[in-house]
Structure formats: structure tokens, C-alpha cells
N, C-alpha and C positions, 0 to 999 in steps of 0.2 A: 397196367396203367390205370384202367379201373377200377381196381381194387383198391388203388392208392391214393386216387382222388377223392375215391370217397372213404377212405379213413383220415383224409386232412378233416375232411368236410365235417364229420363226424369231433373231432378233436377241434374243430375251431368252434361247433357251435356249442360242446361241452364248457370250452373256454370262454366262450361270450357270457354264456347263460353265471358262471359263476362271478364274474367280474360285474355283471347287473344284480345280483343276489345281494349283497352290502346295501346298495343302493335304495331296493324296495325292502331292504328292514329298516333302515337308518333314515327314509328320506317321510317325512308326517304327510304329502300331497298323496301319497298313494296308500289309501286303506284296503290294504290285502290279509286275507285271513293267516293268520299263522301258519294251519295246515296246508293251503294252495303255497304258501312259500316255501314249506318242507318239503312238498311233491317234485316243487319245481327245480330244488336242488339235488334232489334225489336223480330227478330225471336227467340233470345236465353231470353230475356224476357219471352216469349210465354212460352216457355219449362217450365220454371217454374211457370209461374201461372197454368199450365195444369197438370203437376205434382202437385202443391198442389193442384189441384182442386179434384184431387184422393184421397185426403185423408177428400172430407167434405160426406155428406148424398146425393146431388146429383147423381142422377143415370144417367144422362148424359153427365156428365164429361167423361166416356170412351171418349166419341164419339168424343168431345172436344179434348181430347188428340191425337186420331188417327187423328182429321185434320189436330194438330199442326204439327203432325209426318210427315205425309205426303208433307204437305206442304215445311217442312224445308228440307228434299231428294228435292223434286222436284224443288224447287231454287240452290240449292246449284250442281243440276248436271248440271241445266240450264246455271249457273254462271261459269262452268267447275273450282268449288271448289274458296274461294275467292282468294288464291295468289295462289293455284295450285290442280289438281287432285287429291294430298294426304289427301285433309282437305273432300272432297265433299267423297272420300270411307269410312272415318273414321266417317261421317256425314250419310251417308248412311248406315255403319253396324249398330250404334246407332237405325236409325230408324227401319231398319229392325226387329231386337231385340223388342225394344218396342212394333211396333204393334202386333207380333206375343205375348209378352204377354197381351196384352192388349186385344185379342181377347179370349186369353183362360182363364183371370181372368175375363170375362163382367160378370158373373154372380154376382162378390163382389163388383158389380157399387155403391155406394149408402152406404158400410156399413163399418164403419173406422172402428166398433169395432171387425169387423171380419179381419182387415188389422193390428191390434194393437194387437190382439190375434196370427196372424201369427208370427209378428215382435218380439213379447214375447218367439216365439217357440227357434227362432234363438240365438244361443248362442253369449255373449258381447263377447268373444274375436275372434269371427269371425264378427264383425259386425267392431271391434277395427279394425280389418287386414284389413279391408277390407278399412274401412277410410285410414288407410295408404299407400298401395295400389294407392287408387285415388291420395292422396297429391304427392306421387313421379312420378303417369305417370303425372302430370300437372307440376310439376318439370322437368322432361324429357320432356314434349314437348316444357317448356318455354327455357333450355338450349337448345333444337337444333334449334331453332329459331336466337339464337344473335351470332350464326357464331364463333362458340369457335373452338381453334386449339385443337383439341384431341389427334391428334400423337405429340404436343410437351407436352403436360400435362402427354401423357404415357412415353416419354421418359426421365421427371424432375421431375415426381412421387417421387422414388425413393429419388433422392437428397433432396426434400424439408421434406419426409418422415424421414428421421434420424434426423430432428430436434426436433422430437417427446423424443429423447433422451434425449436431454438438457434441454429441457421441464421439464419433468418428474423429472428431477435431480433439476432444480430450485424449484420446488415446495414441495419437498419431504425435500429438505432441510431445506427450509424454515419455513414447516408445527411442522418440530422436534425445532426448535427454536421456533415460536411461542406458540406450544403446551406448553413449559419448561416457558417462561416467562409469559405466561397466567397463568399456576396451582400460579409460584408467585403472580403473581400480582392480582391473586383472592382472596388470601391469606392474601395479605397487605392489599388489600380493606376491607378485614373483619376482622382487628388486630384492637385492643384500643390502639397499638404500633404505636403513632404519625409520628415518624421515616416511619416507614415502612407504614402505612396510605398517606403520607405524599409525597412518594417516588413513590407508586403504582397510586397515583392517578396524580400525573404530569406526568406519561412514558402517561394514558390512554389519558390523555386530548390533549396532543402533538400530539403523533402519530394518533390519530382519529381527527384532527382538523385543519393537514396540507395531501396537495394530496401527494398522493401514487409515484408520478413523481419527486415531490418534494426533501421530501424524498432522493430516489434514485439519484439525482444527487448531494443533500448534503453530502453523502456516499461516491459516485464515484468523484467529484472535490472537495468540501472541504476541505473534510480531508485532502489530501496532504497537501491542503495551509496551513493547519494548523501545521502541523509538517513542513514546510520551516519557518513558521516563526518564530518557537520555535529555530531553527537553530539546531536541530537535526538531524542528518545524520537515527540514529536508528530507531528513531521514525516515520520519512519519511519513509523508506523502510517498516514500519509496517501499518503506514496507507497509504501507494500506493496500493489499490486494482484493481482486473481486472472488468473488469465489468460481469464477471459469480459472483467473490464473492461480488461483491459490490451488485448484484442482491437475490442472497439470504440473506444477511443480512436485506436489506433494505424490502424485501418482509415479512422475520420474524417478524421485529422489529413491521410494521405496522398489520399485521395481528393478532400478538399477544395481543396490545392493543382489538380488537375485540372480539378476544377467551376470552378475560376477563372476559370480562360482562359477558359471557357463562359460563365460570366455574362459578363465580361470582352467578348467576342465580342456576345453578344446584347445588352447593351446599347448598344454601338457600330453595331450594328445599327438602333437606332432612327433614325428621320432628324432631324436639328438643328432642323427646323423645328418638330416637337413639342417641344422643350425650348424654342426660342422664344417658341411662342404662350403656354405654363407662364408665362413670366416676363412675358409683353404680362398676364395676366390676374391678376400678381402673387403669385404663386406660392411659397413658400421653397423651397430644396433637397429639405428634406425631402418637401412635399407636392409637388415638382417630380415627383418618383425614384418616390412613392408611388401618384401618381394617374394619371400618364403615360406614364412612361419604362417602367417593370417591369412593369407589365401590358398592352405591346409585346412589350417584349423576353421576355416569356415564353414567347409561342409559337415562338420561336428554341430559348430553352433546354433546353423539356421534352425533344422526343427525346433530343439526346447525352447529357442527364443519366439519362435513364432506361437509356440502353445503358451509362452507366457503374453506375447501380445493380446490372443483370443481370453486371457484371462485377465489381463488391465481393461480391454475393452468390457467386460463385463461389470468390473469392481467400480467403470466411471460412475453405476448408482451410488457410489457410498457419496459424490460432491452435491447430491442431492441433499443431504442432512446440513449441507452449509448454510440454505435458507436460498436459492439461487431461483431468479426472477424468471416468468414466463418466457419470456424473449430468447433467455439465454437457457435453457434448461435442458436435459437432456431427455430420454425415452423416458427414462422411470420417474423422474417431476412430474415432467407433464404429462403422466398417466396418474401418477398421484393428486396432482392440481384439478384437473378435468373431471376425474373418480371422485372426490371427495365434494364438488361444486354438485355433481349430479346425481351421484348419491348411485356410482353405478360404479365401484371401485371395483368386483369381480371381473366386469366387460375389459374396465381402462388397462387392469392388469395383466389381461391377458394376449391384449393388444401388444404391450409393451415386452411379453413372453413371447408372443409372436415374431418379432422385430429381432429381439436380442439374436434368439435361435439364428433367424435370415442372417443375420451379416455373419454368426458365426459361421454357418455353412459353407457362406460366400468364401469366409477368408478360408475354412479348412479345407477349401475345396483348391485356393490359389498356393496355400503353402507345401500340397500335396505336389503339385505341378512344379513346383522350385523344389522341392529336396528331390524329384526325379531325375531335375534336371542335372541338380548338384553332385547327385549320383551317379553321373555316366563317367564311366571310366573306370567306375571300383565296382561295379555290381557287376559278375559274370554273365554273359546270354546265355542263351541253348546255342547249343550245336546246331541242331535239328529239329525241326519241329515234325510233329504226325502230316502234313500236310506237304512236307518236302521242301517250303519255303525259308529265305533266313540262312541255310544248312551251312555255310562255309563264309558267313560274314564276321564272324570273332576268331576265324583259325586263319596260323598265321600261311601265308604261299611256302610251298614247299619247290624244290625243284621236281621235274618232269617224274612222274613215274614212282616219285617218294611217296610213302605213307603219311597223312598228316595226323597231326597228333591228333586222340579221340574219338578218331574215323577207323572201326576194326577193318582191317586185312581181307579180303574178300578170300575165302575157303576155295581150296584148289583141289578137283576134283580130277582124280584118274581114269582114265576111260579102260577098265579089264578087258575089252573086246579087241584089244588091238589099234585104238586110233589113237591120234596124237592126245598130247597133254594140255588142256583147254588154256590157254592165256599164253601158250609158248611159241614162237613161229616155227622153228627147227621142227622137222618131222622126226615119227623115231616109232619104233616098233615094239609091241609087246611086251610094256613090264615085266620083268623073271622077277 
């Protein structure tokens, strides 16, 4: 186990070191010599061939590792850290760390299967957390490097934060639209009803074959023109939309061609012989589709429809190019409104990157929790678990004394000395 943590440890500072490497070529605030930059790549190289060198059959790879270790402290205090003190202590507790285990794991020099055996012990979602973990402090060290105002992101928090609002409202509206014009138009896709064949497959073809921006501004300026030039006053006032509603129409309309093919799909999904037995038991279409077929075919359609939710929720930034007022604006406006006023568009937009991510998590984290649920009943258990727990909740009762299916036969052993036959009550003598 200590050979192993410190060939993460090894591998993760290799990996830091070259993902800051870009950064002090490419960034003009830090005048570093060419040659300290070749060293330092050099050195973070190192790290990781000596780290993986710890995981071959070599039994001197320690030693190989403890040079690199050393070596890369004693440059880096030499160098008083490359652009300042903070990198050479941070560089230094790594090494620290290392060789100390490096010294106490030399006995596993040489044997990966005994570092693949430890690595085995360690439970995945401490191994998960722990990768996560790394990815945000290498996020956090790369944001405080490019000089972000953090007391103005703490003080527009807030404001760009209630667009999470509008958001929310674009999408939720739009997903109830699409949902309704999808169940149709899966519907018409599957009618021998030319009409409505006819009808469902020109909305699919359109809406999936012009962009999503498109679209939206055929919505939000067409339409008017279209009722000025009918010289209708009424009509006008009915297709003038704001751009919040021009933004969920336009987001249902196109999404719904998508959920098509999905219902579309999941109900195709059902097997024939459920619409059969529907019609043996007299059934009409409507209570055919209502009481059999869609309440199948739902658990097909929940996921994809929930990943296209997380991705309308996303695309609500395109109703921001409609020109859409503070009040009503969503995360990415008003991080573009407040970013361009302050002249702090990096900070605004990452707030806004911030935000998007959260709700996606939220929902990926709710729609996880419904297709599980939707899945009970067709995903098989274990038998048994290592623990003994669970063992005989998915098999079905057998009568007394039966074998259940999955559960092997218990081996029945002979006694050659003369005594009865283990499991039998009847006595009896001597196998010949």
C-alpha cells in the first residue's frame, strides 16, 4: 500500500507539473528563463516515468524514484520555486511524502501483483473521490494563477444566480410542449393515416433540419411580419411575442421533433404480443396505447428524454441572442450584461459555467434515481451477496426440502469408517 501511494503521488505531481508547463510559456506575467522551463519539464517527465517504473517487476525502481524525488526538492529550493516560494513548498511536501513512503513500502520493489492486490483492497468510490479531488485542486491552482477578481464574482454571484430562474422556467416549458407534440407525432409516424403520416413527418423533417437559432428568430421577427402584412391589427398583437415566449415555443417545437423518434422508438419497443392480448381482451386504440403500450414503453423513453431535457436546459443560452431584457434574462444574458458593464466578462462567464454545470448535476443526479426506479422489475439481483445478505429475495419459494433454482445442491459426503451417510436419518452400515 505504500508503494502505491506513493506512485500516485509521484504520477499526480508529474501530471500537475506538465499541465502548469503551457501556462508558464504561454502566459507574459511570469518571466522565466527558457532553460528553468526545460528543467522543470524535464523533471515532471521524470516523475512519471518513476512512478510508473513502480508498478513493473524491477526491484530498483525504489531507488530510481527516491532520486527523482530528491532531485526535483532540491532544484526546485535551489530555483527558490519557478515563479515563487509557493510552488518549491508545495513541491517539497509532495517529495517529502513520497520518500517517506517509498522507504516504508521497499520491501514491495519488484512486485505489482502485490500493489494490484493492495489497489484491489481500496474501495472505487474512494478511489472516485479521490480522482475528483485531484481534478478541482488542479482547477484551483489553474484559477489562481490567471488573476480573477473574486470579490467582484462574490459580489455578482447573486445577480447572475437568479437567472437560474429563467432558465429553469425556459426549459420546463418547453420540455411540456415538446413532451405533447412528440407522444403526437410518434403517433402519426405510426398511423396508416396518410394525413397524419403525412403531417408528423414534415413538423420531424423541418424542425431537425433547420438550426435551433434559426428557428428562434423565425418565431421572434417573422411572425410579426407576417400578421403586418396580412394587415391584421389582431393577429399582429397575437404573433408579437416577447422573446421569454418566443423562446419556449421555439425550444418545444424543435426538441419535440427529437422526442419523436424517442417515443417513436419506445413504442416500437413494445412486443406485438401486448397489443395482441389488448385487442383478445377488446380493447379500443385509445385504451390499447393508454393502458399497455405507454406504460412499456416508458421505461425506454425516460432516459433519452431526460438527456435531451439536460440538453434544452443548456441550449435556453441561444434565447439570449433575441435581445432579452435584464428582468427577464436567463444565466448566460445576465452574465453577459453584467461581464460587458464591468468589463469582467472572464469572472461573469464562469459564474454562469458554474451554475449551468449545478443544475445539470442536480437533474443528472434526479433522472439517475427515476430510471432505477423505472427499472425494478426487469434488472435481475444477485442471489447472494459476499456478506450473506439479500441471498433469497429474487428466488422464487420452493416446497420443503426442494432445491431452488441457482442455489447449488450441498455435496454429500460418505463416511468410509462405517457411520451413517451425513443428511440421511435412516442408519446403515458400511458402504461395500
Amino acid at each position: 500500500m505504500f508503494q502505491l501511494v506513493a506512485a500516485w503521488l509521484l504520477l499526480t505531481q508529474g501530471a500537475l507539473a506538465l499541465i502548469f508547463l503551457p501556462i508558464l510559456s504561454l502566459t507574459p506575467d511570469f518571466d522565466v528563463p527558457v532553460g528553468d522551463i526545460g528543467t522543470f519539464g524535464a523533471l515532471a517527465v521524470a516523475c512519471m516515468i518513476a512512478g510508473g517504473l513502480l508498478y513493473t517487476k524491477l526491484r530498483w525502481s525504489v531507488w530510481i524514484a527516491v532520486i527523482v524525488s530528491l532531485a526535483t526538492a532540491g532544484w526546485l529550493v535551489s530555483d527558490k520555486g519557478l515563479t515563487s516560494w509557493a510552488e518549491a513548498y508545495i513541491g517539497v511536501g509532495f517529495v517529502v511524502l513520497e520518500v517517506a513512503f517509498l522507504l516504508l513500502g521497499r520491501h514491495a520493489a519488484g512486485k505489482p501483483e502485490a500493489m494490484a492486490l493492495s489497489s484491489a483492497h481500496v474501495p472505487f468510490r474512494l478511489k472516485l473521490t479521490l480522482v475528483w479531488i485531484g481534478i478541482f485542486f488542479v482547477l484551483a491552482l489553474f484559477l489562481s494563477q490567471i488573476g480573477l477578481d473574486w470579490r467582484w464574482m462574490g459580489d455578482n454571484f447573486s445577480i447572475i444566480a437568479k437567472g437560474a430562474i429563467y432558465t429553469l422556467a425556459l426549459a420546463v416549458g418547453a420540455i411540456v410542449i415538446a413532451v405533447v407534440l412528440a407522444l403526437l407525432g410518434a403517433l402519426g409516424r405510426l398511423s396508416k393515416n396518410p394525413v397524419a403520416f403525412g403531417i408528423s413527418g414534415f413538423y420531424t423533417s423541418f424542425f431537425r433540419g433547420t438550426p435551433l437559432i434559426v428557428q428562434l428568430f423565425l418565431i421572434y421577427v417573422a411572425l410579426p411580419q407576417i400578421g403586418a402584412s396580412l394587415g391584421s391589427r389582431a393577429l399582429l398583437n397575437v404573433l408579437a411575442l416577447s422573446a421569454f415566449q418566443a423562446g419556449i415555443i421555439g425550444l418545444g417545437l424543435n426538441y419535440g421533433a427529437y422526442i419523436t423518434e424517442i417515443f417513436r422508438a419506445g413504442i416500437q419497443s413494445v412486443g406485438h404480443g401486448q397489443a395482441e392480448a389488448a385487442d383478445a381482451l377488446g380493447m379500443s386504440y385509445a385504451q390499447r396505447m393508454r393502458r399497455v403500450v405507454l406504460p412499456q414503453a416508458t421505461r425506454v423513453i425516460i432516459p433519452p428524454t431526460g438527456n435531451d431535457f439536460i440538453a434544452m436546459m443548456k441550449d435556453t443560452a441561444l434565447v439570449a441572442f433575441l435581445g432579452v431584457v435584464l428582468e427577464q434574462a436567463d444565466l448566460f444574458r445576465r452574465a453577459q450584461l453584467i461581464g460587458n458593464q464591468d468589463l469582467k466578462r472572464l469572472e461573469s462567464l464562469i459564474i454562469a459555467a458554474g451554475m449551468y454545470w449545478a443544475l445539470t448535476a442536480i437533474f443528472t443526479f434526479f433522472q439517475m434515481k427515476l430510471e432505477r426506479r423505472m427499472s425494478a422489475g426487469y434488472v435481475r439481483g444477485e442471489a447472494q451477496t459476499a456478506t450473506g445478505r439479500k441471498r433469497t429475495q429474487f428466488l422464487p419459494a420452493g416446497p420443503p426440502g426442494a432445491v431452488q433454482p441457482g442455489v447449488a445442491e450441498p455435496d454429500i459426503e460418505l463416511d468410509l469408517r462405517g457411520g451413517n451417510v451425513p443428511g440421511h436419518e435412516h442408519g446403515g452400515g458400511t458402504p461395500r
